[in-house]
C-alpha positions, -999 to 999 in steps of 0.1 A, spaced: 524 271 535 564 265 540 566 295 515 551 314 537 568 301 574 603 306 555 599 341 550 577 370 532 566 360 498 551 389 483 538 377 446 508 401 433 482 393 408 482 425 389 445 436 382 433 454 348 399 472 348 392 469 311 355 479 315 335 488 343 334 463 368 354 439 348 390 425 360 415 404 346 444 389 358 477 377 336 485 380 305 510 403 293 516 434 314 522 470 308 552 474 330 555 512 319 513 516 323 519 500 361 549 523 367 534 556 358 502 544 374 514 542 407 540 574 403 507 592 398 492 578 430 521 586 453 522 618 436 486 628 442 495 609 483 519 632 483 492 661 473 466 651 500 494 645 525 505 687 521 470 696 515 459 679 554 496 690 571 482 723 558 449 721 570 458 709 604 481 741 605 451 765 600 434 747 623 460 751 654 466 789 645 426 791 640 424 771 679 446 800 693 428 830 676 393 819 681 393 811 717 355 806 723 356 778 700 391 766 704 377 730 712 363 725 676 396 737 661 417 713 681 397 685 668 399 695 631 434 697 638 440 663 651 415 650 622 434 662 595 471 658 609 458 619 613 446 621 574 486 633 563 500 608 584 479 587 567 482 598 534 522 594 545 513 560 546 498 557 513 525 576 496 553 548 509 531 522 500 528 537 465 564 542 461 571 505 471 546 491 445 565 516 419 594 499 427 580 466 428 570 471 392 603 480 383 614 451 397 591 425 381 597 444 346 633 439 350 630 401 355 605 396 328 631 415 305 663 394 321 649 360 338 653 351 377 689 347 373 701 372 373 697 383 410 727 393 423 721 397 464 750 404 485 731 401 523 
């Protein structure tokens, strides 16, 4: 509890699915496996993010051509501009674990140390 009064702690208990339904924690890690796993997640955020900004575009342009049901279109278009800010979301939080794991693989290769923090 002091840990977590004196500042953010973030320490994460990375989680293997081996078989279906079955985790593990610890152990050795596959620092590369954990990188490229979440490079492919923000990527495919970054996918769903363009495919909904897309969408939502459609939307408004189909909201001013198709008058009678305008309403509908505006609320597709608010829907989906909600999903890519969303997926935004998703995308930063991928890229922050990425470089989590290139942090934690740096450590494991060089000890605690060595951090060199200059604020």
């Amino acid at each position: 509890m002091a840990e977590e009064e004196q500042g953010h702690h973030h320490h994460h208990l990375h989680l293997h699915h081996h078989k279906e339904g079955e985790e593990y924690s610890g152990g050795n890690v596959d620092y590369e496996k954990e990188k490229k796993h979440h490079k492919h997640l923000e990527h495919l955020g970054e996918l769903g993010a363009t495919a909904a900004s897309a969408y939502s575009l459609h939307e408004k342009h189909e909201a001013k051509k198709d008058s009678e049901h305008s309403h509908g279109h505006k609320i597709k278009e608010e829907v989906a501009a909600a999903v890519a800010v969303g997926a935004g979301g998703f995308v930063l939080h991928e890229h922050h674990e990425k470089k989590e794991a290139k942090r934690e693989e740096k450590e494991a290769h060089h000890g605690k140390d060595h951090h060199h923090h200059l604020f």
